[in-house]
N, C-alpha and C positions, 0 to 999 in steps of 0.2 A: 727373676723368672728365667727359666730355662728353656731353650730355644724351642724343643719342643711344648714345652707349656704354652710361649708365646705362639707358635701354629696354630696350639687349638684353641685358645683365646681368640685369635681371629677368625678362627673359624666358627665359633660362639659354645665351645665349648670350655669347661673353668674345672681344669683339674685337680684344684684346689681346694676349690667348693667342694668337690670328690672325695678328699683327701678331709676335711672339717666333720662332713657327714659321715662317713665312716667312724671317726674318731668319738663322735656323741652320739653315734649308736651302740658300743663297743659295751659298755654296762648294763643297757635292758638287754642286751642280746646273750650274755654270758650272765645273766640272772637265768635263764629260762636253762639254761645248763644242767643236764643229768648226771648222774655217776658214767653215763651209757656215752656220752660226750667226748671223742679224745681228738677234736680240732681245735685250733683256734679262732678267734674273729681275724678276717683276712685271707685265711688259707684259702689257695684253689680249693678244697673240692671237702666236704663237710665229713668227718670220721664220725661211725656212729658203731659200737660194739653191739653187735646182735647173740653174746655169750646167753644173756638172761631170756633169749627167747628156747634155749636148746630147751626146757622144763617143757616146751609143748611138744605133743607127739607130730602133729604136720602144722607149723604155722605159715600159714598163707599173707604174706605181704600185698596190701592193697592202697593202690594208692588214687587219688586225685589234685586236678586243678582247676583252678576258676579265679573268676574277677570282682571285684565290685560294680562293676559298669560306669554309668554314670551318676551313680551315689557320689561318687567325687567331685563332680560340679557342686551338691549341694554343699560337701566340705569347703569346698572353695568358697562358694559364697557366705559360707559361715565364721570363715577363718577359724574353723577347726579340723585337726585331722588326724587324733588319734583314735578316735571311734572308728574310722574305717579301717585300721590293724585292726581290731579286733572284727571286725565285722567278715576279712577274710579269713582270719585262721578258723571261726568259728562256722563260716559257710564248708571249708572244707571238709572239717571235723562231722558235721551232718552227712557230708554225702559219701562218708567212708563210715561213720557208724550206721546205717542202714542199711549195709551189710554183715554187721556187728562186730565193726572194727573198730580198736582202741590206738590213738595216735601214739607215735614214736618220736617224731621228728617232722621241724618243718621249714619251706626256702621261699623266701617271699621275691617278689620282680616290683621295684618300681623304676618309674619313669618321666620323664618330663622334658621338657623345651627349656629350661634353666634348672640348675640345684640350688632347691635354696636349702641349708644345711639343719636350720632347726626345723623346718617341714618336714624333710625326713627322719630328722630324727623324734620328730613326734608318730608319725605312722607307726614307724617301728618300735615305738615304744607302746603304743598300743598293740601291736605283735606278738610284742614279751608278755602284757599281759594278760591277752589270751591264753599263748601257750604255758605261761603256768598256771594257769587256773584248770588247763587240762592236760598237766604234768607230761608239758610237749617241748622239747629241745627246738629253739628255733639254732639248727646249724649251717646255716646258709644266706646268700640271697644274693643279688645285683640290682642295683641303684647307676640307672643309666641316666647320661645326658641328651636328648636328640632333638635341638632346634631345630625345625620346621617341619618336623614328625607331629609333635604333641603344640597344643595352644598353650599362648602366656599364661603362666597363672594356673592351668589343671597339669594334672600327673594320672599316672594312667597304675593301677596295683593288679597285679597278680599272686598266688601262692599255691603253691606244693605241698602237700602232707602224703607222709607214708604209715603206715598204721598195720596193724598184727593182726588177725582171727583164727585159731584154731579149725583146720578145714572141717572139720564137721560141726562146727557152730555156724558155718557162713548161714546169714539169714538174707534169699532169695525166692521170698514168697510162694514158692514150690508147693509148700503143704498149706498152704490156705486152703478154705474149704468152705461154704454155702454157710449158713450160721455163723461165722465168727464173728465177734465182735471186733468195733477198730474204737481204738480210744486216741482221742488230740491233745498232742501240748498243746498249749495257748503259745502264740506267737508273742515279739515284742513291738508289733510295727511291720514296716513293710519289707522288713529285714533287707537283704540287698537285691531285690527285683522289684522292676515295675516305675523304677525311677523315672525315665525318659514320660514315660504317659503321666508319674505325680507330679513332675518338674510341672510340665505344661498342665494340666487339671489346676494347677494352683500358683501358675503363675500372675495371676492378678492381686493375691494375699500379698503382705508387708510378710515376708519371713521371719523378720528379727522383732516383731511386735508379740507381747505374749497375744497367745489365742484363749479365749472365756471357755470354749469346750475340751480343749488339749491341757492349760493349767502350764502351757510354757510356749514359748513360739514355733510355728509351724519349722523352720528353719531345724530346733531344736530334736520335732519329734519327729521331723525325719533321719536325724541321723542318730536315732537309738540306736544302740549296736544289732547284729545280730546275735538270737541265740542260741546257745550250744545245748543241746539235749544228751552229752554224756550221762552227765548225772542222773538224768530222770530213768534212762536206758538202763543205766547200771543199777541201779535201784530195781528195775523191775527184775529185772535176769539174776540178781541178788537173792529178790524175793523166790524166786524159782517158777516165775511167769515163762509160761512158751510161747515168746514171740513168733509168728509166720511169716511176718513182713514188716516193711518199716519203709516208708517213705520222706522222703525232703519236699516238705510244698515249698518249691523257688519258681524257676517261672512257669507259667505252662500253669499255673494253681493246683484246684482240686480235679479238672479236668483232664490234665496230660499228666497229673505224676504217679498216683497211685494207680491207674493201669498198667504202669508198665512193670509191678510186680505180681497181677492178676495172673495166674493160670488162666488158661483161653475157655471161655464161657461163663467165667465168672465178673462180673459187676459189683457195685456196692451203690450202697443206700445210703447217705447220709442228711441226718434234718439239718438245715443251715442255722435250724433257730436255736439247738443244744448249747453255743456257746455266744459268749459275748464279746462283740464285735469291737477291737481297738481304736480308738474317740478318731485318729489316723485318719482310719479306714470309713468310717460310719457317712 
């Protein structure tokens, strides 16, 4: 061990550990790999060729980020953790297609109080398979150590997405109007909100026992991933539906999200009873 490894060893950091996880994330993360792609795993700072957007006449780069929260406790207590990659690249992927943007690229942040190497490299490999299932370069990210930041045992994820729309497709609820109709994906669960209030609502259940209404354990059917609504998007805008607006119900529900692409004086109506309620939730 080298003097400096030895430092940070005492100092409860394991650069080692650093150097393991890096190395068994190096394959899902160079799977998600585009033509568009010209870094490698490792490099400072992630190349991404923006040749194949010149074909649009103004494309507008749009990006976001966000967390899991504390859906990661239940990972923890499940000992599992690749549903929450995917649960972040897919949160992002919603709140940049609800402008009707399509992802390019993406840079995940985790974190924690020790590295343990195959936990990361299972996050991250749920990462990968997100982003290729919505034909997204993961070219980035940092995997930090920071004992007495984070508790034993949790990690803490963030993620990045930057994504394309031709500026006169951006969809920003603008032209909604009195009559239109709003139609809903169906969710898969509590996707990543709300956790903190399900943790405690249901902490008296055995998590790891199956549940007779859910058909697997609670433990289980909270950490369904979240879902991506590419597809369904693209399919409508495909069909040559004119979307007005698009909302991400994350937190805030039905009451804080879709207003905030309402033109001012406009409301919406919706029956609660139109769809049917996830065994989760009920």
């Amino acid at each position: 061990m080298s003097e400096e490894q030895s430092a940070y060893a005492k100092a409860g950091v394991d650069l080692e550990a650093g150097n393991r996880a890096t190395s068994l994330i190096k394959t899902a993360v160079k799977s998600t790999y585009t033509p568009q792609v010209l870094s490698e795993v490792g490099n400072f700072g992630g190349l991404f060729d923006i040749t194949n957007l010149v074909g649009l006449n103004q494309p507008v780069l749009v990006a976001s980020t966000d967390g899991v929260g504390t859906k990661t406790m239940v990972a923890s207590e499940m000992g599992r953790w690749d549903s929450i990659g995917q649960d972040i690249v897919n949160h992002c992927i919603n709140d940049i297609l609800v402008q009707g943007a399509k992802p390019l690229f993406f840079l995940d942040y985790v974190a924690s109080s020790k590295l343990d190497p195959a936990q990361i490299a299972a996050v991250v490999s749920g990462i990968a398979t997100a982003c290729k299932a919505a034909g997204c370069a993961l070219i980035g990210g940092e995997t930090a150590e920071m004992p007495g930041v984070y508790q034993s045992g949790e990690l803490d994820l963030v993620g990045t997405v930057i994504g394309v729309v031709e500026r006169d497709k951006v969809i920003d609820g603008h032209s909604i109007q009195a009559g239109d109709v709003i139609l809903a994906f169906p969710s898969s669960g509590l996707h990543t909100n709300g956790y903190t209030l399900a943790r405690n609502a249901l902490s008296d259940l055995d998590w790891h026992a199956d549940h007779e209404d859910l058909g697997e354990s609670v433990g289980q059917a909270l950490l369904t991933p979240h879902r991506a609504y590419l597809n369904e998007v693209n399919a409508l805008l495909d069909a040559g539906t004119e979307i007005r607006g698009l909302a991400h119900i994350t937190g805030g529900g039905l009451v804080d999200n879709p207003p905030r692409i309402f033109p001012e004086g406009l409301g919406a109506i919706i029956d609660s009873q139109a769809w049917e309620v996830p065994p989760i939730l009920a």
